[in-house]
mmCIF entry with sequence, helices, sheets and N, C-alpha, C, O atoms, coordinates in Angstrom:
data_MODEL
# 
_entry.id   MODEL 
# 
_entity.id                         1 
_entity.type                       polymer 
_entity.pdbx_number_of_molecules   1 
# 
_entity_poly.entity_id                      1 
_entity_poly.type                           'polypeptide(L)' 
_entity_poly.nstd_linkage                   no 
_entity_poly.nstd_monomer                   no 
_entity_poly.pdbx_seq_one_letter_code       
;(UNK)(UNK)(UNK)(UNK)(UNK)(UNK)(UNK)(UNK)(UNK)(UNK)(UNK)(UNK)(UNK)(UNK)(UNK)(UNK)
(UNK)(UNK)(UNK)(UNK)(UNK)(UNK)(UNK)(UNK)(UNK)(UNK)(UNK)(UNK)(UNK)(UNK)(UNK)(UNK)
(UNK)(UNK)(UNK)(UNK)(UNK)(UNK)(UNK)(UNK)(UNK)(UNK)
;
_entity_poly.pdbx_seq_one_letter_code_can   XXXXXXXXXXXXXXXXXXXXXXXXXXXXXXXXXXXXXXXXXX 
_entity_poly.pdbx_strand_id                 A 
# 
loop_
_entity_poly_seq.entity_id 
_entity_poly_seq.num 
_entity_poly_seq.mon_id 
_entity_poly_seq.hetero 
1 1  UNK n 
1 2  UNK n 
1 3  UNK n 
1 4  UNK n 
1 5  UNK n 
1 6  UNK n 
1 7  UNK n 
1 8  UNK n 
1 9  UNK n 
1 10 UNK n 
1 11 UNK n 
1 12 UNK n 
1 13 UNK n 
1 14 UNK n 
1 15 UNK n 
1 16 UNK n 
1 17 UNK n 
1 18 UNK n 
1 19 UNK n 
1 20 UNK n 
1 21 UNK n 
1 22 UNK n 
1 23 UNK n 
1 24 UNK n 
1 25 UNK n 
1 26 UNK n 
1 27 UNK n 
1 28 UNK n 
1 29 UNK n 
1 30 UNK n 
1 31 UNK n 
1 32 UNK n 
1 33 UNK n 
1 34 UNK n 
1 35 UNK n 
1 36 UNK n 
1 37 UNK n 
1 38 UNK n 
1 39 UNK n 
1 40 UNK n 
1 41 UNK n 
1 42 UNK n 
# 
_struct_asym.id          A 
_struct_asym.entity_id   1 
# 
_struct_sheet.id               AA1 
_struct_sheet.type             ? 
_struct_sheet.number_strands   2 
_struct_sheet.details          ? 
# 
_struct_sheet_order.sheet_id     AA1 
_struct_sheet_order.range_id_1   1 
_struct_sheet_order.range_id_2   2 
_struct_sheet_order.offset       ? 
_struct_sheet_order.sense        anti-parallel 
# 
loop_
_struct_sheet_range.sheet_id 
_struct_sheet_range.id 
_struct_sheet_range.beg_label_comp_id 
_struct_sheet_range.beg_label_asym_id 
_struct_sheet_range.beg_label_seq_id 
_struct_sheet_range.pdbx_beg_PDB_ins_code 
_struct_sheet_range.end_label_comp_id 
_struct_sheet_range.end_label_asym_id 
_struct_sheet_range.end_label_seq_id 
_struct_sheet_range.pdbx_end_PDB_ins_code 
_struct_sheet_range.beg_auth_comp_id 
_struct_sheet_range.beg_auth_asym_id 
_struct_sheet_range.beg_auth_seq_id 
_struct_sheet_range.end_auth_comp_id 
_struct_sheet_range.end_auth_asym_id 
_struct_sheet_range.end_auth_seq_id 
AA1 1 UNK A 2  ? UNK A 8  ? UNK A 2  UNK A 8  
AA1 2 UNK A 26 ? UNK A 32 ? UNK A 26 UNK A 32 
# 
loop_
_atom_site.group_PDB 
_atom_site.id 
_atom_site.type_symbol 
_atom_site.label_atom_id 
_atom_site.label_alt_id 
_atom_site.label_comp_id 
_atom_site.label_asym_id 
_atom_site.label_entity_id 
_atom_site.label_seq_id 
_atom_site.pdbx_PDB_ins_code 
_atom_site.Cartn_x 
_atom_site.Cartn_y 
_atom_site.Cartn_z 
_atom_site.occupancy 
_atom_site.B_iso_or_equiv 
_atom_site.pdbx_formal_charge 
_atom_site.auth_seq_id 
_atom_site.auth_comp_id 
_atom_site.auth_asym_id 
_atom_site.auth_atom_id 
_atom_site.pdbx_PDB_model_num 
ATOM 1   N N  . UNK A 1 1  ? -116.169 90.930  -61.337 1.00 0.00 ? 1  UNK A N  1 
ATOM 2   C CA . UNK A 1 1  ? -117.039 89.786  -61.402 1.00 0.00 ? 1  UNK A CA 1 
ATOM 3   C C  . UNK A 1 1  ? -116.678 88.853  -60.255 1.00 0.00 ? 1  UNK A C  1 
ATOM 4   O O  . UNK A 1 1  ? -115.605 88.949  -59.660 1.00 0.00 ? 1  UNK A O  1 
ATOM 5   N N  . UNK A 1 2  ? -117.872 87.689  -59.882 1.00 0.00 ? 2  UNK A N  1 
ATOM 6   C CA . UNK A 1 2  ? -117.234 87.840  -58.425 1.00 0.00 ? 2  UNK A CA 1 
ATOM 7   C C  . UNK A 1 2  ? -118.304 86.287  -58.451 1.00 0.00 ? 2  UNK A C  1 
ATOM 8   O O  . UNK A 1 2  ? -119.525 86.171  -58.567 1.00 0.00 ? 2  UNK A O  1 
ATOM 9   N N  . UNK A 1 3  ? -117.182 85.228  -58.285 1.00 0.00 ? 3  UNK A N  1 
ATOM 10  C CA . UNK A 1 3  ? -118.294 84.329  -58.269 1.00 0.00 ? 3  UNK A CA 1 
ATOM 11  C C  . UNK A 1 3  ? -117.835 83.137  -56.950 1.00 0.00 ? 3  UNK A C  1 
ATOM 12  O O  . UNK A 1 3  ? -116.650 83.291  -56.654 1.00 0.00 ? 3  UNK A O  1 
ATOM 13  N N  . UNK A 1 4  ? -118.383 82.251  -56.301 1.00 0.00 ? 4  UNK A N  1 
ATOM 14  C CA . UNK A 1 4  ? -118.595 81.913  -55.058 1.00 0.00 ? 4  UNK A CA 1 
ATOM 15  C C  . UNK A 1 4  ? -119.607 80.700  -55.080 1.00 0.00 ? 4  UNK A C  1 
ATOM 16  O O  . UNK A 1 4  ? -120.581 80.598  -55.825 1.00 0.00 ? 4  UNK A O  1 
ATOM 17  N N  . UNK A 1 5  ? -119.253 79.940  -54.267 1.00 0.00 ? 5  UNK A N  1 
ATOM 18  C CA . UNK A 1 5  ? -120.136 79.105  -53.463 1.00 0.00 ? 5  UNK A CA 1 
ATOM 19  C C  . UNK A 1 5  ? -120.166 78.944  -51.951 1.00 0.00 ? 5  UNK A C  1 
ATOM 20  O O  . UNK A 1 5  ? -119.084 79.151  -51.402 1.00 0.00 ? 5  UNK A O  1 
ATOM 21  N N  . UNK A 1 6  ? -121.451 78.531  -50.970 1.00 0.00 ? 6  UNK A N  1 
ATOM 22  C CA . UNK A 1 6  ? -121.060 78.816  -49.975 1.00 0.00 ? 6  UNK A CA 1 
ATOM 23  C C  . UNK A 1 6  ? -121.933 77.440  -49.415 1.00 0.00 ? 6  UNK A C  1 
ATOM 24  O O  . UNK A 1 6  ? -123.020 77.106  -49.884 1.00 0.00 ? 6  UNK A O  1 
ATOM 25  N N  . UNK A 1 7  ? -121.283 76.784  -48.411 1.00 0.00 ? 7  UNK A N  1 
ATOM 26  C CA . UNK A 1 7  ? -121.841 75.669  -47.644 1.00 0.00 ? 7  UNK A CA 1 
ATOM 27  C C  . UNK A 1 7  ? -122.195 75.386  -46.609 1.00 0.00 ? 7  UNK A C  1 
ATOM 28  O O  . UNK A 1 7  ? -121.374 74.892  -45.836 1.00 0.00 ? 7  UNK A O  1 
ATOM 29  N N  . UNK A 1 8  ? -123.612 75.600  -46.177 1.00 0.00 ? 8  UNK A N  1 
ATOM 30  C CA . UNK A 1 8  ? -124.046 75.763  -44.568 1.00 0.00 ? 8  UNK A CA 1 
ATOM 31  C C  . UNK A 1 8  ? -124.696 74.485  -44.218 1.00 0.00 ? 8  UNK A C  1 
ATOM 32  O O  . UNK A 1 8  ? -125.633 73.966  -44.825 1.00 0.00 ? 8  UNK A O  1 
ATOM 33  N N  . UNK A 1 9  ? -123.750 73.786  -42.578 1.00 0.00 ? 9  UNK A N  1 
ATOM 34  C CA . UNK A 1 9  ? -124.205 72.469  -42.386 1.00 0.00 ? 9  UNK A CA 1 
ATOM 35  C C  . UNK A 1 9  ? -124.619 72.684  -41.082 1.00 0.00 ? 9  UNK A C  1 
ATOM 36  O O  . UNK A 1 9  ? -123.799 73.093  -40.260 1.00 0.00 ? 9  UNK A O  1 
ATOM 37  N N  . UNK A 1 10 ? -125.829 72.459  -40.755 1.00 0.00 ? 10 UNK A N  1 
ATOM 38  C CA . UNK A 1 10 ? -126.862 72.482  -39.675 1.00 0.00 ? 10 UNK A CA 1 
ATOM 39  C C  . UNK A 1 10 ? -126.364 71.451  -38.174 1.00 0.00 ? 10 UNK A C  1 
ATOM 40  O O  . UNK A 1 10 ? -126.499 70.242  -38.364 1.00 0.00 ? 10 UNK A O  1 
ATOM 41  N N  . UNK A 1 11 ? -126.050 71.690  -37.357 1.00 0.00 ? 11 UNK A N  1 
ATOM 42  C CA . UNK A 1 11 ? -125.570 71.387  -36.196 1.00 0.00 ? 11 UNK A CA 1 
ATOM 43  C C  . UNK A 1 11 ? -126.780 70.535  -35.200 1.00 0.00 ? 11 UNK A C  1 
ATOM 44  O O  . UNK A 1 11 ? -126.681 69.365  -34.830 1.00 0.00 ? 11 UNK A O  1 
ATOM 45  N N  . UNK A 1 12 ? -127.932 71.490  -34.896 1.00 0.00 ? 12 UNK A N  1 
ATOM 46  C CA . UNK A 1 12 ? -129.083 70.781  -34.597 1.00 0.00 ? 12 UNK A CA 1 
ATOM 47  C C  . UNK A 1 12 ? -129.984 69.883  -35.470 1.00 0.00 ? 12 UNK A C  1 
ATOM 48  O O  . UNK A 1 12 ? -129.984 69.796  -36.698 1.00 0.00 ? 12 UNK A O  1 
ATOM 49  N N  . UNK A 1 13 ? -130.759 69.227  -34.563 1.00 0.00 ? 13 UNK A N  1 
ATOM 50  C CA . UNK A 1 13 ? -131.993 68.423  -34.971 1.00 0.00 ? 13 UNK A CA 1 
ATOM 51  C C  . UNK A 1 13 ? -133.257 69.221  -35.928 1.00 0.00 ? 13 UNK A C  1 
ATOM 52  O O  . UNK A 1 13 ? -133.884 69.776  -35.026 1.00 0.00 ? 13 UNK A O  1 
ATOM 53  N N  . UNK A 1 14 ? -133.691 69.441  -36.715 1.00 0.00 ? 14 UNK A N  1 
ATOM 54  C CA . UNK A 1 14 ? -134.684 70.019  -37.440 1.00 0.00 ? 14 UNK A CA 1 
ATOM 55  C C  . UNK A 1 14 ? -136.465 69.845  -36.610 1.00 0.00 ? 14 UNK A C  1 
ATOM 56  O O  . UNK A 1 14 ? -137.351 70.622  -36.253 1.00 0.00 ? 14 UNK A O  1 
ATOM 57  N N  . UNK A 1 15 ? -136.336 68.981  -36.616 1.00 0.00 ? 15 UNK A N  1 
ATOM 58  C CA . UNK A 1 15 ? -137.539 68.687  -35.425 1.00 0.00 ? 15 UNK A CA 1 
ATOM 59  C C  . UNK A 1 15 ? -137.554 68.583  -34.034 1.00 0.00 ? 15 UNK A C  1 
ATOM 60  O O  . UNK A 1 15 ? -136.592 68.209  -33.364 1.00 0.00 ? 15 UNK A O  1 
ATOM 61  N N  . UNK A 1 16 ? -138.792 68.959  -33.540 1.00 0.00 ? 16 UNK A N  1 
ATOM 62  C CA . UNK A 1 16 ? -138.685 68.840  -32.075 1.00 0.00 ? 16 UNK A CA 1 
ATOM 63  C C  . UNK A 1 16 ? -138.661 66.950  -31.565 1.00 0.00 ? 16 UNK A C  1 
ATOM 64  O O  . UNK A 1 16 ? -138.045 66.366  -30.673 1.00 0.00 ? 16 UNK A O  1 
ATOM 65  N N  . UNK A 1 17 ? -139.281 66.642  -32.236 1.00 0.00 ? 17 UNK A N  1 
ATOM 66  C CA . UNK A 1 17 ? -139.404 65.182  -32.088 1.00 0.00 ? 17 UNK A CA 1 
ATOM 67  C C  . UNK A 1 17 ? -138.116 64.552  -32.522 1.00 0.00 ? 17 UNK A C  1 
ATOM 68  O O  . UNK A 1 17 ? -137.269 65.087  -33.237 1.00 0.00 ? 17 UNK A O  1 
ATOM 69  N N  . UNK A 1 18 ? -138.073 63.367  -32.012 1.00 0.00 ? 18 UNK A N  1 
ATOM 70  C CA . UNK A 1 18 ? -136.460 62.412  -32.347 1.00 0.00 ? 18 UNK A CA 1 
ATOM 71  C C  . UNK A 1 18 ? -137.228 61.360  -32.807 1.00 0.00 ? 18 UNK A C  1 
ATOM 72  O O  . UNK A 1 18 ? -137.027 60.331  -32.161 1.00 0.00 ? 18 UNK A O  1 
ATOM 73  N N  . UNK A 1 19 ? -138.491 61.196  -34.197 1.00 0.00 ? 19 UNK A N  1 
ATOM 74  C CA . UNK A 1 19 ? -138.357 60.443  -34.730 1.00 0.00 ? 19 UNK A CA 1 
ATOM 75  C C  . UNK A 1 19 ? -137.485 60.642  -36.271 1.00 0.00 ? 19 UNK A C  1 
ATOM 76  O O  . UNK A 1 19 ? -137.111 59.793  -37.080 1.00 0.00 ? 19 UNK A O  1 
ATOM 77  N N  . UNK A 1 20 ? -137.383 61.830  -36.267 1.00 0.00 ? 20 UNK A N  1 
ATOM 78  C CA . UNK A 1 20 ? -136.532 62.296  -37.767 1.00 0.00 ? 20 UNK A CA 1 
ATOM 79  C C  . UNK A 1 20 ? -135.231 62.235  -37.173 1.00 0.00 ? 20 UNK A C  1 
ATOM 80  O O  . UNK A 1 20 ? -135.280 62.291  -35.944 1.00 0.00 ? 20 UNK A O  1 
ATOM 81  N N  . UNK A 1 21 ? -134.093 62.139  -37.655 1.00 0.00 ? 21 UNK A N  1 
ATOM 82  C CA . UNK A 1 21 ? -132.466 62.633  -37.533 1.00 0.00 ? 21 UNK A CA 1 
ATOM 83  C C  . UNK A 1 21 ? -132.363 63.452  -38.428 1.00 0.00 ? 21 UNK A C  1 
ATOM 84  O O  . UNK A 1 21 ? -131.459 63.111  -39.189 1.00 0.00 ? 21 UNK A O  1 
ATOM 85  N N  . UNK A 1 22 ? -133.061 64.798  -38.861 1.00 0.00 ? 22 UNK A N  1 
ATOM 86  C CA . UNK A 1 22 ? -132.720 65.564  -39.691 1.00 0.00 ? 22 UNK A CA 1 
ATOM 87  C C  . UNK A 1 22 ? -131.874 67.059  -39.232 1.00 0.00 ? 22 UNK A C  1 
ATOM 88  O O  . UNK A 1 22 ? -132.200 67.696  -38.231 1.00 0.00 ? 22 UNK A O  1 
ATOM 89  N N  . UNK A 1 23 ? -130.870 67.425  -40.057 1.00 0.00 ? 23 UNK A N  1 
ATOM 90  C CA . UNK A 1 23 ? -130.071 68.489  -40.016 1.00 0.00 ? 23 UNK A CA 1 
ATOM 91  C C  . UNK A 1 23 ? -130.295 69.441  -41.183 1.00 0.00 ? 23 UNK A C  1 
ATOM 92  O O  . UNK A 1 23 ? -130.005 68.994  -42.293 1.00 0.00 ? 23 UNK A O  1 
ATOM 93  N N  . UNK A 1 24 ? -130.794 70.758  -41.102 1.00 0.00 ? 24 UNK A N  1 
ATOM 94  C CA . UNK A 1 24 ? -130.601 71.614  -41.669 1.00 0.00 ? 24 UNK A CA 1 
ATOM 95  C C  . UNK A 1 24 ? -129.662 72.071  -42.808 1.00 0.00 ? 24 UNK A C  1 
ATOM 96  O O  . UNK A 1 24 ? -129.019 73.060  -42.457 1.00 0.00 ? 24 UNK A O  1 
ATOM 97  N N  . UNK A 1 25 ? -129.426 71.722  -43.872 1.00 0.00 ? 25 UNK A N  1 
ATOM 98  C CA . UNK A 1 25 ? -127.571 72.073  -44.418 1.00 0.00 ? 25 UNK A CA 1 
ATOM 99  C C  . UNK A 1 25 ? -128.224 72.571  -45.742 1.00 0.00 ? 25 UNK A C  1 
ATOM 100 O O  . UNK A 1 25 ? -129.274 72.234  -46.288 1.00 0.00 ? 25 UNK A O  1 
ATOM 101 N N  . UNK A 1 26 ? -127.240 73.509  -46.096 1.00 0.00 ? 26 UNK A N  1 
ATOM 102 C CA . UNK A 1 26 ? -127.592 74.105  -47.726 1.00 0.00 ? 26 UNK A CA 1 
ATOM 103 C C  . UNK A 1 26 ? -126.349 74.570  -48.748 1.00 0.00 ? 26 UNK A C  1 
ATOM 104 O O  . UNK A 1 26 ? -125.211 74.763  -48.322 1.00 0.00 ? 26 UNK A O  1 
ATOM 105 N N  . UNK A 1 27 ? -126.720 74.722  -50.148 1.00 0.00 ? 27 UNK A N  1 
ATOM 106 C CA . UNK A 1 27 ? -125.399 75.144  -50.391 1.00 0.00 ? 27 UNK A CA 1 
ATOM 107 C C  . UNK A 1 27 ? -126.240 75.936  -51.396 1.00 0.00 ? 27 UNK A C  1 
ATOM 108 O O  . UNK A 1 27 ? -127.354 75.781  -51.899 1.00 0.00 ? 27 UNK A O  1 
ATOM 109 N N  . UNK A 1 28 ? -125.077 77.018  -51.507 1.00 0.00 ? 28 UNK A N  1 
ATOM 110 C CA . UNK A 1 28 ? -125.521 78.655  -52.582 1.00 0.00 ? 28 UNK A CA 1 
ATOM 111 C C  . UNK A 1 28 ? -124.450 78.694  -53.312 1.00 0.00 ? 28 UNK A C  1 
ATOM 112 O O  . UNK A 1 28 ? -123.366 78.946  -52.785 1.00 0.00 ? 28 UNK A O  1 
ATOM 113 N N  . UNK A 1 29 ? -124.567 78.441  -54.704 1.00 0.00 ? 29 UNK A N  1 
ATOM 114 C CA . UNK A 1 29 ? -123.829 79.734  -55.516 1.00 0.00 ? 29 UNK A CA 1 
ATOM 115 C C  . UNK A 1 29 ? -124.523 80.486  -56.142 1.00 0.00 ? 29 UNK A C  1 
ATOM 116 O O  . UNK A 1 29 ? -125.716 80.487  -56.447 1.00 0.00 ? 29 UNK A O  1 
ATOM 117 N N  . UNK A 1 30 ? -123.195 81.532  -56.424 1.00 0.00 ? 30 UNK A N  1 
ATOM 118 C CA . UNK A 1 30 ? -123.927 82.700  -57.093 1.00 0.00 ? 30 UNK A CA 1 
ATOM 119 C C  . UNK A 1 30 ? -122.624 83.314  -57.910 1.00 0.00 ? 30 UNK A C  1 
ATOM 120 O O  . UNK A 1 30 ? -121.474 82.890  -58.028 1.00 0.00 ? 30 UNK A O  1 
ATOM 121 N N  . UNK A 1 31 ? -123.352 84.605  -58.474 1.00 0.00 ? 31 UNK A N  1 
ATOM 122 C CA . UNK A 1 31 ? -123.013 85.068  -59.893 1.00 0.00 ? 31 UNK A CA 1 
ATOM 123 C C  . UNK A 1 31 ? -123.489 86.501  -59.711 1.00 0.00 ? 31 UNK A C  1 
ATOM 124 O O  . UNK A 1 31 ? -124.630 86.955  -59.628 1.00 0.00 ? 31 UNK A O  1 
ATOM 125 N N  . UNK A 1 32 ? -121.640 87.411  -59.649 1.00 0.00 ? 32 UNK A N  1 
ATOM 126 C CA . UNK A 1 32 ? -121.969 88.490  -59.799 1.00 0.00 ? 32 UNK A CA 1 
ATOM 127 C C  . UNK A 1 32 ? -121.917 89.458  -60.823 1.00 0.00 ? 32 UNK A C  1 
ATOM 128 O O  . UNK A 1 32 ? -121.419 88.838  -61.763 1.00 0.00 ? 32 UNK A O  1 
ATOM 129 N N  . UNK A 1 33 ? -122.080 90.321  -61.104 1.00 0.00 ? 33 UNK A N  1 
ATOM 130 C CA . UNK A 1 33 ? -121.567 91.004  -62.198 1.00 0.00 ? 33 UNK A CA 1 
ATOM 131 C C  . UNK A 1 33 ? -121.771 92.244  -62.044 1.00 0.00 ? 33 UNK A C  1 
ATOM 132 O O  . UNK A 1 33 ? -122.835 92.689  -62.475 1.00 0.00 ? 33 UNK A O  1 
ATOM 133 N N  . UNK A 1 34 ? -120.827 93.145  -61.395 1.00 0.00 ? 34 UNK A N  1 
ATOM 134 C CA . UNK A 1 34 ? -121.564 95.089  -62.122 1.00 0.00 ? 34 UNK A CA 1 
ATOM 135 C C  . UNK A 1 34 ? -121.773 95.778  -63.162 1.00 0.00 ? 34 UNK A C  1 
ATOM 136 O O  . UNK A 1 34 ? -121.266 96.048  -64.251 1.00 0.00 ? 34 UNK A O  1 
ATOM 137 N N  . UNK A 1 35 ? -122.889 96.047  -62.365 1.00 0.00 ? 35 UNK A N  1 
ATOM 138 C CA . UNK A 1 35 ? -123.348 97.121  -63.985 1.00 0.00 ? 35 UNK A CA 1 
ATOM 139 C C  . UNK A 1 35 ? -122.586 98.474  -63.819 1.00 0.00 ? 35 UNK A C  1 
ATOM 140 O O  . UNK A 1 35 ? -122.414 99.000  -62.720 1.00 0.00 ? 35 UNK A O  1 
ATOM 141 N N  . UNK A 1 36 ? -122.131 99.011  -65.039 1.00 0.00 ? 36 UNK A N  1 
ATOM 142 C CA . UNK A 1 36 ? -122.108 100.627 -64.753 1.00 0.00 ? 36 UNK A CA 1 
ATOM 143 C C  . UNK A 1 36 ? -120.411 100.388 -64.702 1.00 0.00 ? 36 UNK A C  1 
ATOM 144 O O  . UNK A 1 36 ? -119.749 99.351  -64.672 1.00 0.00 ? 36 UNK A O  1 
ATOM 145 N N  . UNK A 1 37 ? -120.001 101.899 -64.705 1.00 0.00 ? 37 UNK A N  1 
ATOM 146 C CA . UNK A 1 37 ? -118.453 102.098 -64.866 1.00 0.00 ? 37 UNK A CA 1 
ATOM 147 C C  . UNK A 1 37 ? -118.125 102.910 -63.736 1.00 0.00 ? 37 UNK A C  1 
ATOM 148 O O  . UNK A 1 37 ? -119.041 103.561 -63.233 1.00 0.00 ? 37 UNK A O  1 
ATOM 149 N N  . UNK A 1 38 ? -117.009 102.981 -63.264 1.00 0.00 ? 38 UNK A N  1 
ATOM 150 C CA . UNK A 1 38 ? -116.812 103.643 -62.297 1.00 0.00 ? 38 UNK A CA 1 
ATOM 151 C C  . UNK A 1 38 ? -116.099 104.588 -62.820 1.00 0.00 ? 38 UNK A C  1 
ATOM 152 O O  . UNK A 1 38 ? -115.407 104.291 -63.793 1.00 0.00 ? 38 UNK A O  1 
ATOM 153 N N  . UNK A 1 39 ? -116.082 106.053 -62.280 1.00 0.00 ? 39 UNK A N  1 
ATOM 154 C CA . UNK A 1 39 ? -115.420 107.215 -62.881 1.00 0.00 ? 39 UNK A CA 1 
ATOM 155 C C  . UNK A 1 39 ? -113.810 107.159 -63.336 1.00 0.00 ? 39 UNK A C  1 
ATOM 156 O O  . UNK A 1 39 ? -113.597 106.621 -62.249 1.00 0.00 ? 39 UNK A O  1 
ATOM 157 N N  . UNK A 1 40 ? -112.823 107.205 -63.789 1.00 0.00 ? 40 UNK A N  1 
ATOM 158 C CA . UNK A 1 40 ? -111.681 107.612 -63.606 1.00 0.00 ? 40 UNK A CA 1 
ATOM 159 C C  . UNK A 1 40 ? -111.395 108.873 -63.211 1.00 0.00 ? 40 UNK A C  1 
ATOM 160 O O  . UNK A 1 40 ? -112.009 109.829 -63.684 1.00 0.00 ? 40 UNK A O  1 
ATOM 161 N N  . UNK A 1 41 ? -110.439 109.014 -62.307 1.00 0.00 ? 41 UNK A N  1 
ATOM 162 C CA . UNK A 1 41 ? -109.876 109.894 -61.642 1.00 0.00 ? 41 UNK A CA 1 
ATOM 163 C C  . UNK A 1 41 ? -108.890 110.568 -62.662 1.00 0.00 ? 41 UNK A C  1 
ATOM 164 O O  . UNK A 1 41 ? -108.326 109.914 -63.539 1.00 0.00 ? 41 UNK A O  1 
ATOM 165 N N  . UNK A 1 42 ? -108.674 112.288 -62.441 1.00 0.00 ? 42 UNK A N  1 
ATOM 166 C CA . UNK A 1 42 ? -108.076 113.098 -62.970 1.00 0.00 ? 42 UNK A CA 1 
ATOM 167 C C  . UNK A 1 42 ? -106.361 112.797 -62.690 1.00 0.00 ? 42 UNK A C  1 
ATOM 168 O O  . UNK A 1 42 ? -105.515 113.551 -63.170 1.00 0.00 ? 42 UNK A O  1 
# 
C-alpha cells in the first residue's frame, strides 16, 4: 500500500500578459492499493 503526496510550484507567469501575477502550482495525493497476490516461490 503506498500512499503519497506530491507538490508542484510553477516557476513562470501563467499568462502571456503581465496584467495577472499568476503561477501555475498544484498538489496530488493519492492512494494505492494492489489487487491480487503475488505467487510464492517453491
Amino acid at each position: 500500500m503506498n500512499i503519497g503526496v506530491k507538490y508542484f510550484y510553477g516557476l513562470t507567469n501563467s499568462f502571456k500578459n503581465n496584467y495577472y501575477n499568476s503561477k501555475n502550482s498544484s498538489i496530488y495525493a493519492y492512494l494505492s492499493i494492489p489487487i491480487g497476490k503475488e505467487k510464492k516461490e517453491d
